[in-house]
LOSEKE-305608 format. One record per residue (C-alpha): residue in three letters; chain; residue number from 1; x, y, z. Coordinates in Angstrom, 3 decimals. Example, Ala and Ser with C-alpha at 12.3 -4.5 7.8 and 13.67 -1.06 7.14 Angstrom:
R;ALA;A;1;12.300;-4.500;7.800 $
R;SER;A;2;13.670;-1.060;7.140 $
//
This chain:
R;UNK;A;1;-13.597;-24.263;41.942 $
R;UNK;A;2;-16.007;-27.298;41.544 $
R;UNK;A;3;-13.713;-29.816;41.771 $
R;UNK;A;4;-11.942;-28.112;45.154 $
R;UNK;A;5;-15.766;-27.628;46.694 $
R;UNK;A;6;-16.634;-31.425;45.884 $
R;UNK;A;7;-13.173;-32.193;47.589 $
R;UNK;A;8;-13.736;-30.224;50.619 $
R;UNK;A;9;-17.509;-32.187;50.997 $
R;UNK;A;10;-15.924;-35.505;50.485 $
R;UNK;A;11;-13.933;-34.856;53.509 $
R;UNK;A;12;-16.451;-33.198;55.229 $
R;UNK;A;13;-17.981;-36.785;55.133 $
R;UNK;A;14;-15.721;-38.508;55.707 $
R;UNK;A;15;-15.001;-36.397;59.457 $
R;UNK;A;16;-18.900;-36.599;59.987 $
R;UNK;A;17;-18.246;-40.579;60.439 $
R;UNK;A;18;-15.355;-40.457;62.619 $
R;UNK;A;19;-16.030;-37.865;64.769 $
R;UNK;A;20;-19.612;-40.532;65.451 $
R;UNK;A;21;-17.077;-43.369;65.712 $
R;UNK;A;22;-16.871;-44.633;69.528 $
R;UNK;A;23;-13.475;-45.495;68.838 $
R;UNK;A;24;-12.075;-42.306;68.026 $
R;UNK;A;25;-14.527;-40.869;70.474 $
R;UNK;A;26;-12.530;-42.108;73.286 $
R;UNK;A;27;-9.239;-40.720;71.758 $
R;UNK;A;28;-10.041;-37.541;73.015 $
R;UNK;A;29;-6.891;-35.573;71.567 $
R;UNK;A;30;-7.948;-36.660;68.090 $
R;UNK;A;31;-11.771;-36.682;68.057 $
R;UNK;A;32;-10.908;-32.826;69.882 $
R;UNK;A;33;-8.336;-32.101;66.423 $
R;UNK;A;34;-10.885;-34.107;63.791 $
R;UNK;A;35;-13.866;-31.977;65.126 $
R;UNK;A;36;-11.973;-28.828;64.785 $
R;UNK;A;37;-11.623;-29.412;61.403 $
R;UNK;A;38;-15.403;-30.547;60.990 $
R;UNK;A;39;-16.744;-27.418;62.663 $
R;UNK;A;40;-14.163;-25.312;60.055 $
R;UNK;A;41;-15.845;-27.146;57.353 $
R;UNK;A;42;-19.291;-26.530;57.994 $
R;UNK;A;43;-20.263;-23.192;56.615 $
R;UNK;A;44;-18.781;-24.157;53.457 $
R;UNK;A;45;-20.247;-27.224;52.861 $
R;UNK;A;46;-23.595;-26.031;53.917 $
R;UNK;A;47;-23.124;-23.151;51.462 $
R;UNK;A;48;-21.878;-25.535;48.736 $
R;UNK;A;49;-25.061;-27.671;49.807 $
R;UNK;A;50;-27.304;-24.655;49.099 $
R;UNK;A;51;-25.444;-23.481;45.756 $
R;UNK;A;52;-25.653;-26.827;43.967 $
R;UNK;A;53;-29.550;-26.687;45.066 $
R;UNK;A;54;-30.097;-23.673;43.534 $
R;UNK;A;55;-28.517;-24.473;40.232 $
R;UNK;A;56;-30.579;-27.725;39.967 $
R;UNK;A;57;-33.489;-25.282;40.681 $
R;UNK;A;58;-32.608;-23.202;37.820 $
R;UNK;A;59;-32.441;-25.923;35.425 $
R;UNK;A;60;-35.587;-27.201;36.340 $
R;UNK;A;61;-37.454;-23.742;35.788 $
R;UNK;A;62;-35.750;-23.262;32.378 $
R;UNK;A;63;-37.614;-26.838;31.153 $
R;UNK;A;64;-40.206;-25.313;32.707 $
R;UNK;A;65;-40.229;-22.379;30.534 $
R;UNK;A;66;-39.809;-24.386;27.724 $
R;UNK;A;67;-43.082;-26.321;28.998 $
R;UNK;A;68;-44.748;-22.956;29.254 $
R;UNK;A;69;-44.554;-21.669;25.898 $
R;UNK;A;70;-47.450;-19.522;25.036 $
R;UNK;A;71;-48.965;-19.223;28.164 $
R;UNK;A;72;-47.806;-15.607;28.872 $
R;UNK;A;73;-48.871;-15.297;32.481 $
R;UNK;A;74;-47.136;-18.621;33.151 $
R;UNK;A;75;-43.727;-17.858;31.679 $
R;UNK;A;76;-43.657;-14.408;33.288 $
R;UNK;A;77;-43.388;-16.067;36.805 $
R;UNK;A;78;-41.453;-18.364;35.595 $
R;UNK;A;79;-38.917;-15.321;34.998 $
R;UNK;A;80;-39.066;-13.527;37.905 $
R;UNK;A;81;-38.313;-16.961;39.389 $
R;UNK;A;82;-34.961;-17.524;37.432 $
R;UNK;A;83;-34.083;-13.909;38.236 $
R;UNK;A;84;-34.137;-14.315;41.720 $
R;UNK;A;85;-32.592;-17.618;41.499 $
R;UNK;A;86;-29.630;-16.623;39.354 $
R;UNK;A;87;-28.997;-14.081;41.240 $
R;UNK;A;88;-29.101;-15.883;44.474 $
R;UNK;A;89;-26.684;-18.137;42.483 $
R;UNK;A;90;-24.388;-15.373;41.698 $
R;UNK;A;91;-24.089;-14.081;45.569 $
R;UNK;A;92;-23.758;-17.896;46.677 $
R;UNK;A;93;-20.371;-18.147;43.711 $
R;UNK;A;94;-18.874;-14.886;45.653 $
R;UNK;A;95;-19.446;-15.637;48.710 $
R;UNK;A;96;-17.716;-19.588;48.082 $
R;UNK;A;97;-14.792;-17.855;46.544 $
R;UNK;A;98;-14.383;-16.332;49.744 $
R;UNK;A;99;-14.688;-19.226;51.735 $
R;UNK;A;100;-11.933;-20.738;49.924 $
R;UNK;A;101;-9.279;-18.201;50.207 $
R;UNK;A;102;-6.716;-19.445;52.816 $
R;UNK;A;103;-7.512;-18.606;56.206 $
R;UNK;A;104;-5.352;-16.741;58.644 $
R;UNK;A;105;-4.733;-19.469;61.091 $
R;UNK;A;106;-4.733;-16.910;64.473 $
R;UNK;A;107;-7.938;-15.425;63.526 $
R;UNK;A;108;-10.154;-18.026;65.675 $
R;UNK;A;109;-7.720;-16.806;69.142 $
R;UNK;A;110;-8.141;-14.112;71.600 $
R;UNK;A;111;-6.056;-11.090;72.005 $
R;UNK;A;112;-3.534;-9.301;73.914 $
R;UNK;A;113;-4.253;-5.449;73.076 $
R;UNK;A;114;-1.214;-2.435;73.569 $
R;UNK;A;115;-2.549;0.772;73.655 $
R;UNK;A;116;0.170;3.593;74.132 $
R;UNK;A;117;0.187;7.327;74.481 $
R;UNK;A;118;1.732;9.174;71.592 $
R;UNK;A;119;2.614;12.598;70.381 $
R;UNK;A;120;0.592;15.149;72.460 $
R;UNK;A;121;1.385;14.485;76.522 $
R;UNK;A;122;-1.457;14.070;78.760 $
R;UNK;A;123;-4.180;14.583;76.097 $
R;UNK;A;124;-2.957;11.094;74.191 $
R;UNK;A;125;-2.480;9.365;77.626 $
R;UNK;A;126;-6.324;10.550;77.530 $
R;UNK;A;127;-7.470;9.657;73.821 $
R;UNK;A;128;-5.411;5.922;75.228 $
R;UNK;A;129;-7.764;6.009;77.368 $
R;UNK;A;130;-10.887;6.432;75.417 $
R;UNK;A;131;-9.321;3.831;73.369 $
R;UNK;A;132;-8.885;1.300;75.750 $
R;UNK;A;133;-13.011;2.110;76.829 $
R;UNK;A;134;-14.035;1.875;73.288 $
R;UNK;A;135;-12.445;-2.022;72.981 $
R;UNK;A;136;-13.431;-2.754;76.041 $
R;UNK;A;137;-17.110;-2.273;75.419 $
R;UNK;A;138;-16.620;-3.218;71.768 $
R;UNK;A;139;-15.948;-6.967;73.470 $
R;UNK;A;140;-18.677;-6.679;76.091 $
R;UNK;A;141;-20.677;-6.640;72.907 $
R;UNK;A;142;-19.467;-9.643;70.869 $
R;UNK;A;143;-19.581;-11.779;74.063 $
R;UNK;A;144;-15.990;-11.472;74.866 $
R;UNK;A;145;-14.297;-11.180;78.488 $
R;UNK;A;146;-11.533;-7.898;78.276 $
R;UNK;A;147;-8.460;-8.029;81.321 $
R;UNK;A;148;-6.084;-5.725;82.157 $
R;UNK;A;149;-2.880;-7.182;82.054 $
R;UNK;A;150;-0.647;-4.596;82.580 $
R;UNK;A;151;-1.483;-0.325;83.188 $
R;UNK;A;152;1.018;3.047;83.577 $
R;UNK;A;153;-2.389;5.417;84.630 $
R;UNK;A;154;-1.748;9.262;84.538 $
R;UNK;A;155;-3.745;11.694;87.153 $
R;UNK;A;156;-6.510;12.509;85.199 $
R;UNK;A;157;-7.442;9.292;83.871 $
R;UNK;A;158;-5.569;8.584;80.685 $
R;UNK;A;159;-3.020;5.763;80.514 $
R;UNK;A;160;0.719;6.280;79.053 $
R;UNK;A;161;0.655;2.694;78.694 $
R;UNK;A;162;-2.180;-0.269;78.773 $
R;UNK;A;163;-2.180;-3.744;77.900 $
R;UNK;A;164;-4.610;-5.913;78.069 $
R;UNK;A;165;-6.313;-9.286;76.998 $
R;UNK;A;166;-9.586;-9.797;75.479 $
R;UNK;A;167;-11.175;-13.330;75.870 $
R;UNK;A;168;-13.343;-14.588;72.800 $
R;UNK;A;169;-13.544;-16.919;69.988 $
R;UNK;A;170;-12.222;-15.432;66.750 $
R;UNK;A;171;-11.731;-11.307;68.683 $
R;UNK;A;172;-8.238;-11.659;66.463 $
R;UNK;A;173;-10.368;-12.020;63.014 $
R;UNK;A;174;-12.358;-8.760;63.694 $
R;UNK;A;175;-9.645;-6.832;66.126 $
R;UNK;A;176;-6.360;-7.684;64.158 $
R;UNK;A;177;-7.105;-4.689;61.797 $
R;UNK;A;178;-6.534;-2.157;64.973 $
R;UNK;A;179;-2.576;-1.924;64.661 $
R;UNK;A;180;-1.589;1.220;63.826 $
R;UNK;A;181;-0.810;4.811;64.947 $
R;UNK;A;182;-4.663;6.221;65.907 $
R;UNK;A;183;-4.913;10.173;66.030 $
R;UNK;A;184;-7.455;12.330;67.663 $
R;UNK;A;185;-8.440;15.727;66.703 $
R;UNK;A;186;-10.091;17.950;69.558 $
R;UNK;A;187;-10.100;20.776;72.009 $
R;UNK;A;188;-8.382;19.568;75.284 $
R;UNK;A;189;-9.945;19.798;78.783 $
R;UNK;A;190;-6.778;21.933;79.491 $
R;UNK;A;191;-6.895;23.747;76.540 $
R;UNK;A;192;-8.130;27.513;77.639 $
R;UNK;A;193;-7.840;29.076;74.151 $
R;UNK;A;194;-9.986;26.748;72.493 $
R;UNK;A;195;-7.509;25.466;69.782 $
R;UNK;A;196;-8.370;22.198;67.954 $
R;UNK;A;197;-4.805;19.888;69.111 $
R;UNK;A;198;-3.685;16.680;67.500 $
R;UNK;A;199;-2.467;13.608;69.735 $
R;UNK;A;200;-1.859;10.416;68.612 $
R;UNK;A;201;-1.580;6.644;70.376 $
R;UNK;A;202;-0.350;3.508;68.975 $
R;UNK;A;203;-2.639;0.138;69.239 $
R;UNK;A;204;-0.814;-3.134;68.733 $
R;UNK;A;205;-2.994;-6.634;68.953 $
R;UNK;A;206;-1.502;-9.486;69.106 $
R;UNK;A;207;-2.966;-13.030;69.102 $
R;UNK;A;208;-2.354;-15.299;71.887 $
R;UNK;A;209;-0.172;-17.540;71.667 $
R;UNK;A;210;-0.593;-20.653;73.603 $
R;UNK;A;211;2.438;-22.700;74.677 $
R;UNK;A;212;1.998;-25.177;71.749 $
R;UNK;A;213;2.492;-22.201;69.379 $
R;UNK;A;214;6.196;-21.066;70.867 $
R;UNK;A;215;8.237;-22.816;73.080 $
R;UNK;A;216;10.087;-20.905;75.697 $
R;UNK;A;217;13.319;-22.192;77.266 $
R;UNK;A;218;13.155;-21.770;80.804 $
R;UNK;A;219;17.030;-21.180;80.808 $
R;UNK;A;220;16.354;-18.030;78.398 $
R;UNK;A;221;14.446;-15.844;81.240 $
R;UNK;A;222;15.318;-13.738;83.546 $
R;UNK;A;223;12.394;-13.454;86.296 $
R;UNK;A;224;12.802;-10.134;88.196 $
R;UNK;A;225;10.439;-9.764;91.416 $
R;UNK;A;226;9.572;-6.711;93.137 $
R;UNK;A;227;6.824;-4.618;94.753 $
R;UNK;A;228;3.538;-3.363;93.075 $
R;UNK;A;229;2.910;0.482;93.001 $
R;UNK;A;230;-0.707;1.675;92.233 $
R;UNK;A;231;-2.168;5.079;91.388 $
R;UNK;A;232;-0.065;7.980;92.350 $
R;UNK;A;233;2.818;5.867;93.620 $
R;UNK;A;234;0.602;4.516;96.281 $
R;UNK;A;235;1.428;0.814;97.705 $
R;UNK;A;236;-1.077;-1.921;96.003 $
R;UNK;A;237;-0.166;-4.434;98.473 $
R;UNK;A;238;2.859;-4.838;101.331 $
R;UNK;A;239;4.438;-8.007;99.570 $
R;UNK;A;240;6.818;-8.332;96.452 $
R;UNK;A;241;4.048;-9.507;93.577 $
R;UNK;A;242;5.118;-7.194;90.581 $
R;UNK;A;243;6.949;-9.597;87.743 $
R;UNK;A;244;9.495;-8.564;85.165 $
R;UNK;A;245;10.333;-10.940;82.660 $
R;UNK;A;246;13.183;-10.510;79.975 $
R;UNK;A;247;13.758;-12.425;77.342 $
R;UNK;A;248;17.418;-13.001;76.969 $
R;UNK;A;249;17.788;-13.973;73.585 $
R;UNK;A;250;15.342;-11.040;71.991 $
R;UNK;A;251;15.598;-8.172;74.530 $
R;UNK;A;252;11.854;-8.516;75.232 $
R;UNK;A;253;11.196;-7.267;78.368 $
R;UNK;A;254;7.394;-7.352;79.969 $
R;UNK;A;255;5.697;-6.323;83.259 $
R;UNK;A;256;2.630;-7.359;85.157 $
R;UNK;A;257;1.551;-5.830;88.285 $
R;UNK;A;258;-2.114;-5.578;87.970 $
R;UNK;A;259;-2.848;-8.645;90.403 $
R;UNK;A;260;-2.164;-9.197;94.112 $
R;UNK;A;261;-0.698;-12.823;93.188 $
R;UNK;A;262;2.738;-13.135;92.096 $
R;UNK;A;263;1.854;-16.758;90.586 $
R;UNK;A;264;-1.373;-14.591;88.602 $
R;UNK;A;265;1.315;-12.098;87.581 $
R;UNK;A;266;3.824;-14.275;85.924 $
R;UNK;A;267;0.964;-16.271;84.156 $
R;UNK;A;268;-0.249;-12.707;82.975 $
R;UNK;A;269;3.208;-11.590;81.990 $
R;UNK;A;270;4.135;-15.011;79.831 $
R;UNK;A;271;0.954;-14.440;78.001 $
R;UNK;A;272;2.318;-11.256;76.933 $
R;UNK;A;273;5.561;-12.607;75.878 $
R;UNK;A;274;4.533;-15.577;73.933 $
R;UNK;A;275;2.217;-12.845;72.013 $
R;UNK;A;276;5.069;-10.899;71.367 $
R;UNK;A;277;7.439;-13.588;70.324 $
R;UNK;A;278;4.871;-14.920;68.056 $
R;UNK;A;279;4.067;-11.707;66.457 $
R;UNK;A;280;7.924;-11.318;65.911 $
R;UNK;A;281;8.189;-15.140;64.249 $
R;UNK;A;282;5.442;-13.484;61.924 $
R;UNK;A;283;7.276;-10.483;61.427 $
R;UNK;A;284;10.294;-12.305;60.126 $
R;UNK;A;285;7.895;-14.520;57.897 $
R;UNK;A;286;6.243;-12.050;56.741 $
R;UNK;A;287;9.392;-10.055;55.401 $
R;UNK;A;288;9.912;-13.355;53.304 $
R;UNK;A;289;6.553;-12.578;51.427 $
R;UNK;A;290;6.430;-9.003;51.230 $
R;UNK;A;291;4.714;-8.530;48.284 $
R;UNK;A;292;1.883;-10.596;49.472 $
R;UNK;A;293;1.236;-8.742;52.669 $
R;UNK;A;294;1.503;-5.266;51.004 $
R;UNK;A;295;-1.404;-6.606;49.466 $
R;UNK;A;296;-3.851;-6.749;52.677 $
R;UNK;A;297;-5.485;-4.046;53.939 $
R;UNK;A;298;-4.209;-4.969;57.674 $
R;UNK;A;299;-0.265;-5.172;57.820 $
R;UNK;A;300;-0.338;-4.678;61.535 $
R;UNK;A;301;2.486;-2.015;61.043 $
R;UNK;A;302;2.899;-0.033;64.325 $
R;UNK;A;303;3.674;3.037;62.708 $
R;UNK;A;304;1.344;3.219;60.091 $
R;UNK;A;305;-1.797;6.032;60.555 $
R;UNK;A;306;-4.696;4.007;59.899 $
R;UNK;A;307;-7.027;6.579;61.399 $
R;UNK;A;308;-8.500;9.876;62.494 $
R;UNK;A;309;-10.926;10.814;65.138 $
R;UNK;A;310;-12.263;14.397;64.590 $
R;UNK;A;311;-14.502;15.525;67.494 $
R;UNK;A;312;-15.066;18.833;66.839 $
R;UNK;A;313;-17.105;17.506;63.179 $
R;UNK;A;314;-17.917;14.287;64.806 $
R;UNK;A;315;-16.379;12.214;62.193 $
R;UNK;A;316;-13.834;8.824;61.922 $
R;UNK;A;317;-12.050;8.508;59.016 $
R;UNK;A;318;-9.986;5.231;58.121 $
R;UNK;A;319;-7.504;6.094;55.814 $
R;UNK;A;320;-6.244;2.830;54.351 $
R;UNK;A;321;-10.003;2.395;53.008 $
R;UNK;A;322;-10.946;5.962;52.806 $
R;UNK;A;323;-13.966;5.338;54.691 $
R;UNK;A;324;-15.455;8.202;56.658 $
R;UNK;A;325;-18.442;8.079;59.166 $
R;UNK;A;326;-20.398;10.528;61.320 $
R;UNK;A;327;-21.108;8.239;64.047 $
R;UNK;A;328;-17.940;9.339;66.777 $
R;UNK;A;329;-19.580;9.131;69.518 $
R;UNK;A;330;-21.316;5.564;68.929 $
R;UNK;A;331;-17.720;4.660;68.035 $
R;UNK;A;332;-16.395;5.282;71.105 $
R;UNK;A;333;-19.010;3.651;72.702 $
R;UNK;A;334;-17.734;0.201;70.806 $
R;UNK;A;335;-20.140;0.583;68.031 $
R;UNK;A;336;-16.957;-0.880;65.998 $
R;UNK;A;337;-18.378;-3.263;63.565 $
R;UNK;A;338;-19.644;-0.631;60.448 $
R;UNK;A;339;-15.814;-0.003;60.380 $
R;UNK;A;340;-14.606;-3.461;60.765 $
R;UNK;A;341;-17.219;-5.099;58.470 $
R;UNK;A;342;-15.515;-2.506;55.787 $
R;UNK;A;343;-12.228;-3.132;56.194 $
R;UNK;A;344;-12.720;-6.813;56.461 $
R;UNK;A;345;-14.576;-6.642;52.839 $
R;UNK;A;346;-11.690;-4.470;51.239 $
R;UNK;A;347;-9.198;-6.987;52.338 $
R;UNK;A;348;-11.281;-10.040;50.688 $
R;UNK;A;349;-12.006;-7.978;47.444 $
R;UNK;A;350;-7.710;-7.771;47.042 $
R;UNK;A;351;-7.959;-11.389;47.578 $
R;UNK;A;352;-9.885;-12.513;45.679 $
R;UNK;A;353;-8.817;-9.958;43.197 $
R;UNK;A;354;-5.231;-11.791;43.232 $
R;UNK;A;355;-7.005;-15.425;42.734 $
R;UNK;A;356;-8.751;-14.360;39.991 $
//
């Protein structure tokens, strides 16, 4: 592991003096690429930095010690000094392990969320809904900007159908643990007997593709225009801005009528598709190393429950992890990152569990 840290310092270095060179400097393309890298170096290196610190520390406490023999009150801080500094040693070893496991190239990009109603009519359109409202405010919390692409709203305020796009730096690292079938336990508003029903809606999230990632042959779309219909079939505007584009050679077919632009629209709606035909590249790629993504505690897999919502005892419950919480209502309100944090240490500890 020493030899791979010194390595990754070395060129950590090295990028430090080109990324200062004027020469490169005015190669903007490459001084953008070479202080990509830099910045994904840092917090190792610095770490490394601070590890190789503390173990010179510890050596020069234990020739301390030595020093110190006899003088009882001197070697007993001496001690307590090497115990806190092996210890910090020992968290600083873990937490470089971790930094060196490979990283999962989309999880710096934003997102393009699907939220749609399941089993259980107009109450999952609702718990879609309160889905859609938790992310949204989850992002208003990390910083991040959240857009409706694309909605199918139901009378009382649930959606059969939302997709949208959240904005931010690394929201796929943190978010891409989402996919799954979610299920809600509760009494429905139109419920008159009081029973305790179980609906269910899928979430998909899907990193953003830019255009670098997939290329799309113009010749391989078919761009349908027509008009825009808002809540309760009423008229959004009086011109033809709704855009359907299909995907010839997959089948993939995706809708945007949220803006009043038929130029916003189509931008909207290729987002969505170069998400999509990304996530199916992965897909395939993925089937090729099954074994290793069994192994993470996200597969993304549409149809897999990942996790209950019980309102009537107030609880969340993520099965892959078997984590349960009392905190639903802070939950809802985006209060997402006690669950995240969990499932994001589960899926290092397999990891790291395979390294080793």
């Amino acid at each position: 592991m020493i030899e791979k840290l010194e390595a990754v310092e070395q060129r950590y270095i090295e990028l430090t003096q080109k990324i200062a060179d004027p020469e490169i400097i005015a190669k903007h393309e490459e001084w953008r690429k070479l202080a990509k890298e830099h910045a994904a170096l840092e917090e190792i290196v610095n770490c490394f930095r601070e590890y190789k610190k503390t173990l010179e520390q510890i050596e020069e406490n234990q020739e301390m010690l030595k020093e110190a023999s006899g003088d009882v009150e001197m070697e007993e801080l001496i001690k307590s000094d090497l115990e806190e500094l092996e210890e910090k040693q020992a968290k600083l070893k873990e937490h470089l392990k971790i930094l060196l496991l490979p990283k999962d190239p989309n999880d710096e990009k934003s997102v393009i969320v699907e939220i749609r109603a399941g089993t259980g009519g107009e109450e999952a359109a609702l718990f879609a809904g309160d889905l859609f409202r938790m992310y949204s405010r989850y992002a208003e919390k990390q910083g991040w900007k959240a857009e409706i692409i694309d909605s199918n709203p139901t009378e009382l305020g649930g959606y059969k159908e939302i997709i949208f796009e959240i904005n931010g730096h690394g929201a796929y690292s943190r978010l891409k643990y989402e996919s799954g079938v979610h299920r809600v336990q509760r009494v429905p508003t139109t419920e008159a007997g009081g029973r305790i029903h179980t609906s269910a809606a899928t979430v998909a999230v899907l990193p953003e593709a830019q255009e670098i990632d997939i290329e799309i042959n113009p010749n391989d779309l078919r761009i349908d225009i027509f008009r825009s219909s808002g809540h309760g079939g009423q008229s959004v505007n009086t011109t033809d801005s709704a855009v359907r584009i299909t995907h010839l050679p997959t089948g993939i077919v995706v809708t945007c009528q949220d803006e009043r632009s038929q130029l916003k629209n189509k931008e909207k709606a290729m987002k969505v598709l170069r998400a999509r035909l990304l996530e199916k590249a992965q897909e395939e790629q993925n089937q090729k190393i099954a074994e290793n993504r069994r192994s993470q505690v996200g597969s993304g897999d549409r149809s897999e429950r990942i996790r209950t919502y019980n309102f009537p005892q107030g609880r969340i419950t993520d099965h892959r992890i078997g984590l349960t919480i009392h905190q639903l209502t802070n939950v809802l309100e985006g209060e997402l990152d006690e669950i995240i944090d969990a499932l994001i240490a589960e899926d290092q500890a397999k990891k790291l569990a395979q390294v080793e």
